[in-house]
C-alpha positions as CSV (number, residue, x, y, z in Angstrom):
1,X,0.0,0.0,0.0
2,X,1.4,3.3,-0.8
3,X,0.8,5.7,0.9
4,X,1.1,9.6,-0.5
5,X,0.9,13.0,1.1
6,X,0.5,16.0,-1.5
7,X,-0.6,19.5,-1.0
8,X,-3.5,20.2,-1.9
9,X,-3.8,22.4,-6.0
10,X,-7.0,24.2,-7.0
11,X,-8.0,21.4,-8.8
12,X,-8.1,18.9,-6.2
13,X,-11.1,21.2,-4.5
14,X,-14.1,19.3,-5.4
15,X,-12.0,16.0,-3.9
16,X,-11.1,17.9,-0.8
17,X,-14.6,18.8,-0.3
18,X,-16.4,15.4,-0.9
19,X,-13.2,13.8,1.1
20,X,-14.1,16.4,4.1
21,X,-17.6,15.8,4.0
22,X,-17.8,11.8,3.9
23,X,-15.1,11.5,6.8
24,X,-17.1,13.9,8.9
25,X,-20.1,12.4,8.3
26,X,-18.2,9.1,9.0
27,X,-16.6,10.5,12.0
28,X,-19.5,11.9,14.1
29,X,-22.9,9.6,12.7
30,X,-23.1,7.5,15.6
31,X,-22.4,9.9,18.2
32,X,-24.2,12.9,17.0
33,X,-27.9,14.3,16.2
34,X,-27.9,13.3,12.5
35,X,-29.6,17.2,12.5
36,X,-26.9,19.1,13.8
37,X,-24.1,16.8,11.6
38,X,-26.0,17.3,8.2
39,X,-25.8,21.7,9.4
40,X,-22.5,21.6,10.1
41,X,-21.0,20.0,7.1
42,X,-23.7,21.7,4.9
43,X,-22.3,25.5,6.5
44,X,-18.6,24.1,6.3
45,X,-17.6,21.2,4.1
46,X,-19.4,22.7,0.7
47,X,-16.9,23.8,-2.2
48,X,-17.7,27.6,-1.5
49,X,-16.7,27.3,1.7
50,X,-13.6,25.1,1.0
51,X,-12.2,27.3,-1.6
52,X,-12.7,30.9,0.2
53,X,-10.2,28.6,3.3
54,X,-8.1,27.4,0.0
55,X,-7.5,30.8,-0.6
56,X,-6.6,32.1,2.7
57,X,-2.7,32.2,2.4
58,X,-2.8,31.1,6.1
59,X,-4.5,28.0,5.5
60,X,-2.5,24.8,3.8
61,X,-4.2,21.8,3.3
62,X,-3.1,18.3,2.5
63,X,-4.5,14.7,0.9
64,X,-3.3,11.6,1.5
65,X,-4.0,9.0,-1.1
66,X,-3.5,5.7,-1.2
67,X,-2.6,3.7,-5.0
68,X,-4.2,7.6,-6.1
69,X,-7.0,7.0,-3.9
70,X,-8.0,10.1,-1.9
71,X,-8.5,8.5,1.9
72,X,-7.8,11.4,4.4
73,X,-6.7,15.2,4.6
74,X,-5.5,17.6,6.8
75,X,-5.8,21.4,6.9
76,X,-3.7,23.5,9.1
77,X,-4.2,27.1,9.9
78,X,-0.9,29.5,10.3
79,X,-0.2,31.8,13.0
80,X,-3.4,30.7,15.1
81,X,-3.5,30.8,18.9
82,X,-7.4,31.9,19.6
83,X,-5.8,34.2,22.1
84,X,-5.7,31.3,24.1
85,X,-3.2,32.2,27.1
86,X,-1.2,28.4,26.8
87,X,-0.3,29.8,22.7
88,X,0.1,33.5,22.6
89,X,3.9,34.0,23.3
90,X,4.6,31.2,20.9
91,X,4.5,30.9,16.9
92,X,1.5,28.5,16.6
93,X,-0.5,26.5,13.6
94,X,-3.1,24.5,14.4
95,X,-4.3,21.5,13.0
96,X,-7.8,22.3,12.4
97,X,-9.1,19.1,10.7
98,X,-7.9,15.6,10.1
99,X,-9.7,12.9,8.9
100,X,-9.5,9.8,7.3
101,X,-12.2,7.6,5.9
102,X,-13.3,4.7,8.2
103,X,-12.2,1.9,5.7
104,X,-8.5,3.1,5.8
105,X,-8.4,3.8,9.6
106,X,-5.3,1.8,11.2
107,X,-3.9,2.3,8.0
108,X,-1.3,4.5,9.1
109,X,-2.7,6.9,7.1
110,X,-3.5,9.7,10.5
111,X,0.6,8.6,11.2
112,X,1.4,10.3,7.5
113,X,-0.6,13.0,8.0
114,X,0.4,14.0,11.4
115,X,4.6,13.5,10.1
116,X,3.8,15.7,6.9
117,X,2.3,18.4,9.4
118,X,5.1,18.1,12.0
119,X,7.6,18.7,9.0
120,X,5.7,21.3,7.5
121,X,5.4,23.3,11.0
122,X,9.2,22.4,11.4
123,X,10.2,23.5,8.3
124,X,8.4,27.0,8.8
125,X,9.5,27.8,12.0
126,X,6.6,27.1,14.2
127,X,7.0,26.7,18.0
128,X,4.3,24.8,18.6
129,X,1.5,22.6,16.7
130,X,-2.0,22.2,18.5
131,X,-5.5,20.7,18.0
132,X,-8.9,20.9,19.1
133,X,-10.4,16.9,19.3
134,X,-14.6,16.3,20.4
135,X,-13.9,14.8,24.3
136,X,-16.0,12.3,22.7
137,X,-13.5,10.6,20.1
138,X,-11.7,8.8,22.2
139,X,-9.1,6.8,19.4
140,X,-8.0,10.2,18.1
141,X,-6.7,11.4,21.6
142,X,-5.1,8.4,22.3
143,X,-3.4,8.8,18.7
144,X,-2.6,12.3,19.7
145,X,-1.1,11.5,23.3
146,X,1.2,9.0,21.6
147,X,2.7,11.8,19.4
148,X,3.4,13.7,22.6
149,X,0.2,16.0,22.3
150,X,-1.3,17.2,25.9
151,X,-4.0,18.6,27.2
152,X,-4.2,22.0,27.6
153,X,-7.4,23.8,28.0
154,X,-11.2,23.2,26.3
155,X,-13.1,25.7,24.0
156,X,-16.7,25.3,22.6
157,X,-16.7,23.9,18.8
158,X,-20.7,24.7,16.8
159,X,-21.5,21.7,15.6
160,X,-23.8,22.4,13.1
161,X,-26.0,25.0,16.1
162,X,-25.1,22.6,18.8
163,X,-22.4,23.9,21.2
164,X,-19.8,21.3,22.3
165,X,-16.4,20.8,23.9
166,X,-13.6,20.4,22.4
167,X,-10.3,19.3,24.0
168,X,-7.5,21.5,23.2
169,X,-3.9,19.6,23.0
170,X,-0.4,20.8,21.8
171,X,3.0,19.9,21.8
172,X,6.4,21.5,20.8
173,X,7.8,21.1,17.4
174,X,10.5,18.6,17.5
175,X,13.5,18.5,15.5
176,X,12.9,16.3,11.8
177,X,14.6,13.7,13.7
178,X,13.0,13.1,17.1
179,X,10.0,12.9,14.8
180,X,11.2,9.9,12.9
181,X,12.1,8.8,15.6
182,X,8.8,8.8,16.8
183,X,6.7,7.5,14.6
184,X,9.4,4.3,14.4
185,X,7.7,3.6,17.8
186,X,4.4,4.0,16.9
């Protein structure tokens, strides 16, 4: 299986945005009101909406594909810290979403995403990389915690008109080594 991480081009936007909605909807359908997950990813996983964030020059985004097969993204946001107190004396990006569809999950395909985003924020000169993750989805934390992600604070996500928490985790960025070195671990 080969796995491949490529930025995301104007042309791959309809792709990014049927990918982004079919892993939410993947994602959340058994844990959420099927009413409040069909609003959210109608406000925020339409092609409008993903390519006004494709052309925010603080937004980068990122496919993986497997044998050319689009299973997972990621879109990280540049210089963000929500004023939150635990980022603002630090140069932060966040990663806003990841997701990967349910029949590649244990694929190693969140591992690929999550090394492409650690060498991106490396290679830019980011202090620190950090997340928001539902308290609910409890495999993505422990993913997280294993690539040296804590806890850190909460903030309230809208999902789709409903208000939830969201834990918020960071971690420093490491050298390109220490990451490898890491995911050899994993």
């Amino acid at each position: 299986m080969a796995i491949t991480i490529k930025p995301v081009e104007a042309h791959d936007i309809e792709t990014l945005t049927q990918l982004a909605r079919t892993t939410f909807i993947e994602t959340y359908q058994e844990v959420d009101d099927p009413v409040y997950l069909q609003n959210h990813v109608d406000r925020n996983h339409t092609v409008a909406v993903i390519e006004k964030e494709f052309c925010d020059p603080r937004n980068h985004f990122f496919i993986a594909r497997v044998n050319d097969q689009p299973v997972g993204f990621c879109k990280l946001v540049s210089d963000e810290n929500e004023a939150n107190p635990a980022l603002t004396n630090s140069k932060c990006i966040e990663i806003e979403r990841m997701y990967i569809l349910k029949a590649f999950q244990g694929c190693h395909i969140g591992h690929a995403l999550l090394s492409e985003s650690l060498n991106f924020a490396a290679q830019h000169h980011f202090e620190i990389i950090w997340l928001g993750v539902s308290q609910v989805n409890e495999r993505a934390i422990k993913i997280y915690e294993q690539w040296g992600f804590t806890y850190f604070d909460t903030h309230l996500f809208d999902f789709g008109g409903e208000m939830q928490t969201d834990l918020l985790m960071k971690r420093p960025i490491r050298l390109h080594s220490e990451t490898e070195q890491l995911i050899n671990t994993l």
